[in-house]
C-alpha positions as CSV (number, residue, x, y, z in Angstrom):
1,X,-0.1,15.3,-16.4
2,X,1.6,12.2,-18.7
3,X,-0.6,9.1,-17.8
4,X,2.5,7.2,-18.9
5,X,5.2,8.5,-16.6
6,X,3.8,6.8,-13.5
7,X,6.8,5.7,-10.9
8,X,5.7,3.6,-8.0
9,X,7.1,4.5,-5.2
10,X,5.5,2.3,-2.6
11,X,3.7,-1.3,-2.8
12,X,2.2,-2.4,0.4
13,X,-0.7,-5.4,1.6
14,X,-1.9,-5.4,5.0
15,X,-4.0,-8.4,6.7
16,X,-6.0,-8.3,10.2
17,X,-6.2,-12.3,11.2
18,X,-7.3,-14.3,14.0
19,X,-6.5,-16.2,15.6
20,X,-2.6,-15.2,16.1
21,X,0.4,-17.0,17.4
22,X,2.3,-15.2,20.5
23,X,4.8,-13.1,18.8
24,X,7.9,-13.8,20.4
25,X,11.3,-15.4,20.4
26,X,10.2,-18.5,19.6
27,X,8.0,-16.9,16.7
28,X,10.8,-15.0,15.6
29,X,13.4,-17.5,14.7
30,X,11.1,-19.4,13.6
31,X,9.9,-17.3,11.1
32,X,13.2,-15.8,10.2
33,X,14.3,-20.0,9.2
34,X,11.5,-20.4,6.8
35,X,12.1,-16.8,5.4
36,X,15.2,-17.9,4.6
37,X,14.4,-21.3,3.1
38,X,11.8,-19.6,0.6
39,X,14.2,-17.5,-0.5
40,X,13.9,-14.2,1.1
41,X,16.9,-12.2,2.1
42,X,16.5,-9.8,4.8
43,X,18.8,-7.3,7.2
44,X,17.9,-6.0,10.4
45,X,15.3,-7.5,13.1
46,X,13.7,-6.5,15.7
47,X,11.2,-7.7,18.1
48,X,9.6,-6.2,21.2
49,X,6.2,-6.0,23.1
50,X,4.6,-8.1,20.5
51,X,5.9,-6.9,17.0
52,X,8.2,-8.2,14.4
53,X,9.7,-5.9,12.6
54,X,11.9,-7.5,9.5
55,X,13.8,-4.7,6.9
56,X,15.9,-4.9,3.8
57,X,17.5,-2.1,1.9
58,X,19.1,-4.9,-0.6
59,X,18.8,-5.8,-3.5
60,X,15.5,-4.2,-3.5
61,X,13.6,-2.9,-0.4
62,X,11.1,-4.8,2.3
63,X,9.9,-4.6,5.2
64,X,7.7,-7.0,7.3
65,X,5.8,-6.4,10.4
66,X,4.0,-9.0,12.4
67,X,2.3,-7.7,15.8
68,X,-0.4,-9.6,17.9
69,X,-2.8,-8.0,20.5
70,X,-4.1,-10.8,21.8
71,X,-6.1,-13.0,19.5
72,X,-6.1,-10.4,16.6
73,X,-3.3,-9.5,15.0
74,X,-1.5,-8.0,12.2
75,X,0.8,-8.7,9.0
76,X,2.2,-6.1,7.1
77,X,4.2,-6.5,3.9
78,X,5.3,-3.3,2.7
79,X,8.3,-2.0,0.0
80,X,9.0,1.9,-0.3
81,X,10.8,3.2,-2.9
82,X,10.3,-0.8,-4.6
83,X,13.0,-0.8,-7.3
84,X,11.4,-3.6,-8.6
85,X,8.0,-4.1,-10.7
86,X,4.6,-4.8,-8.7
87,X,5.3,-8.5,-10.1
88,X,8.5,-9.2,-8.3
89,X,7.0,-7.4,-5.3
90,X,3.8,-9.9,-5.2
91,X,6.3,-12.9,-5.1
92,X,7.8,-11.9,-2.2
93,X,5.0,-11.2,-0.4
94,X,3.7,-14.5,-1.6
95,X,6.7,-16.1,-0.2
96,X,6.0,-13.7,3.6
97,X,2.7,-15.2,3.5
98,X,4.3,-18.7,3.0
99,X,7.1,-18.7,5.9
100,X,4.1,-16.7,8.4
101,X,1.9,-19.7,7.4
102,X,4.0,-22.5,8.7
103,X,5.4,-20.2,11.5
104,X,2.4,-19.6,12.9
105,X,1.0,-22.9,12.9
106,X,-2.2,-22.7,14.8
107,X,-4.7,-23.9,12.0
108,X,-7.0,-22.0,10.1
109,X,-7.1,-18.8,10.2
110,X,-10.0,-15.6,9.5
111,X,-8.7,-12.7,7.6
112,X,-11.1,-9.6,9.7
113,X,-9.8,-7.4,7.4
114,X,-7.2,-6.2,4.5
115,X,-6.0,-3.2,2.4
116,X,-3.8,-2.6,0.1
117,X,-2.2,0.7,-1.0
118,X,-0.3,1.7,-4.0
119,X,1.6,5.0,-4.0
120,X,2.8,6.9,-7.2
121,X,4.6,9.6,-9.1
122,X,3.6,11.2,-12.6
123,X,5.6,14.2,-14.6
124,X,3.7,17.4,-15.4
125,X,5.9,18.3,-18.0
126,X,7.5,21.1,-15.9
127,X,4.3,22.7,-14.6
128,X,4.5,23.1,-10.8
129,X,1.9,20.0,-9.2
130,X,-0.5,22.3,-7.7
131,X,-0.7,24.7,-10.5
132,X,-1.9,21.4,-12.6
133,X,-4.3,20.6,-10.0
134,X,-5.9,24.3,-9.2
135,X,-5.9,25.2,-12.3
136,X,-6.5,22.6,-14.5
137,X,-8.0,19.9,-12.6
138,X,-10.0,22.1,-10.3
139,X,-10.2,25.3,-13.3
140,X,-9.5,27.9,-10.6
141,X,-7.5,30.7,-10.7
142,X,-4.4,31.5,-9.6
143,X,-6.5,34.8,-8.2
144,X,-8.5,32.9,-6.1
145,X,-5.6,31.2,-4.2
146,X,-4.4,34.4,-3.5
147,X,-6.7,35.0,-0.9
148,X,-5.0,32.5,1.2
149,X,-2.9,35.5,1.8
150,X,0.5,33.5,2.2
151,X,2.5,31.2,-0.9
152,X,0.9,28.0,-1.0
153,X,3.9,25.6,-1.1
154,X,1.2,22.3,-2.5
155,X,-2.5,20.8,-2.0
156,X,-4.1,18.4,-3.5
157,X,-7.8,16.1,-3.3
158,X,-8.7,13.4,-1.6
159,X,-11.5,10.9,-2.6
160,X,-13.5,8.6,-0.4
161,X,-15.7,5.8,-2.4
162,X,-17.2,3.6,0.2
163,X,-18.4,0.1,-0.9
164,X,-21.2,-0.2,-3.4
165,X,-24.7,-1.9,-2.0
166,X,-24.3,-5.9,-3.5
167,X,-20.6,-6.4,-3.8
168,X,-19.7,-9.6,-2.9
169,X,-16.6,-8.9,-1.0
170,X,-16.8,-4.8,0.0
171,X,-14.6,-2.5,-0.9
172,X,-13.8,1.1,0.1
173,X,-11.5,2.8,-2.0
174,X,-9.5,6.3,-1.2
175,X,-7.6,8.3,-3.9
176,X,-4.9,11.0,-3.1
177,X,-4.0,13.3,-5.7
178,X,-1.6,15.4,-4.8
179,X,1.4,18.3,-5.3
180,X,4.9,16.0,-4.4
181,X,6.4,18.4,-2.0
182,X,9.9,17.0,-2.9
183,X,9.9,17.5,-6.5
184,X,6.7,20.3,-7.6
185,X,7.5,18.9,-11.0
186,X,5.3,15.3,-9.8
187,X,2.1,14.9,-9.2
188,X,1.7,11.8,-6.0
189,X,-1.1,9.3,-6.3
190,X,-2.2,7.4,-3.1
191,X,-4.6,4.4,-4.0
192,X,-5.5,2.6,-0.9
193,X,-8.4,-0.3,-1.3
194,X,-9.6,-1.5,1.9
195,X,-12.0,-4.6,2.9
196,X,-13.4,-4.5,5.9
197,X,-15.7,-7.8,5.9
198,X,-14.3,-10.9,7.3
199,X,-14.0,-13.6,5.6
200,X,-14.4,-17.5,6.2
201,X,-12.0,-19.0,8.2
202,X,-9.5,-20.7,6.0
203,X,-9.7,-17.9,3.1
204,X,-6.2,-17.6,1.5
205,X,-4.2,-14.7,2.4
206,X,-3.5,-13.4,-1.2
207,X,-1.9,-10.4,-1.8
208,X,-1.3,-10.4,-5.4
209,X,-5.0,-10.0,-6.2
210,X,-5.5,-7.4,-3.4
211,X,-2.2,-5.6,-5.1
212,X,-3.8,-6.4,-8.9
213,X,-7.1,-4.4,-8.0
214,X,-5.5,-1.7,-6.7
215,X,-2.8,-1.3,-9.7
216,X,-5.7,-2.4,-11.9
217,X,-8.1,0.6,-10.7
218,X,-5.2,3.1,-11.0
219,X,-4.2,2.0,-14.7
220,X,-7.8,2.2,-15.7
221,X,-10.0,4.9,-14.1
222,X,-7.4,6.9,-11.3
223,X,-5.0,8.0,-13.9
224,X,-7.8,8.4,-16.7
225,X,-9.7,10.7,-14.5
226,X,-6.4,12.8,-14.2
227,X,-5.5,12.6,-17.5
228,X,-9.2,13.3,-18.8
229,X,-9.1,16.1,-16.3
230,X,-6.1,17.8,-17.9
């Protein structure tokens, strides 16, 4: 697997939060005015039984969901296939958080929870994905997957690290590594970090650091692992 040939192809940040505005009309064009005067472009909308859903395709992709269920509620800020480096991602979602901020105007607010989840590509230099993961990562035999009796088409491994006793703000982390159905020529990394402890009310919603551990774990031990592996 070439460490160096890593493609993103999805950035996304997710916050829990209470307490949440009633996501309605109201809501809705109100946030959709302050989107606009941060600077954010955006296509289709659509709102019903609670949820705010917000897409672009261009110049670059976005998508926004906003969705309450009574005093807890949810905002995702997501880009697949980006088309843009995690930087240029972050200030947009910087600039969500903004317009949600003043749209949603009911003081401060506790963040229950948040993940974030980077998802991404790397060439094996030809070799089909799960031939570089059976065999190489896993040193198996192509013998031994025989006995499945039928072509195996991809695979891959998934890792669950839950938080370590002491850490200040917990953190579970779950690595995909994976065959890309798609193209067999790719191997697909899914990095998700997820914090389940709340925080104090009136903790900013960042999602550039959540979205700079993630990258940060998958530059430095994820895609060593693999690499080290192969």
């Amino acid at each position: 697997m070439d460490t160096l040939s890593r493609k993103t192809i999805h950035m996304g940040v997710n916050f829990v939060l209470a307490p949440m505005p009633a996501v309605d009309s109201h809501f809705s064009l109100a946030f959709q005015r302050f989107l606009g005067e941060t600077g954010i472009e955006f296509g289709r909308v659509e709102l019903q039984d609670g949820q705010l859903s917000i897409f672009r395709d261009k110049p670059a992709p976005l998508g926004i969901k906003i969705a309450t269920g009574g005093p807890v509620g949810q905002l995702l800020i997501f880009a697949p296939l980006p088309e843009r480096p995690l930087a240029a991602f972050v200030a947009e979602a910087e600039k969500v958080v903004r317009a949600f901020e003043i749209a949603a105007s009911t003081g401060p607010r506790q963040l229950v929870s948040k993940d974030a989840t980077l998802r991404d590509l790397f060439d094996t230099g030809g070799v089909h994905a799960f031939q570089e993961i059976w065999e190489r990562f896993l040193e198996r035999t192509p013998e031994v997957l025989a006995m499945l009796g039928k072509e195996v088409l991809g695979g891959g491994l998934r890792f669950v690290m839950p938080p370590r006793e002491g850490e200040l703000d917990p953190v579970q982390i779950e690595l995909k590594i994976e065959s890309f159905l798609r193209d067999t020529s790719k191997v697909f990394f899914e990095t998700q970090f997820a914090w389940p402890q709340p925080s104090t009310p009136g903790s900013p919603i960042d999602p550039g650091a959540l979205l700079a551990s993630v990258d940060e774990y998958v530059q430095q031990v994820a895609s060593r692992f693999a690499g080290e592996t192969t």
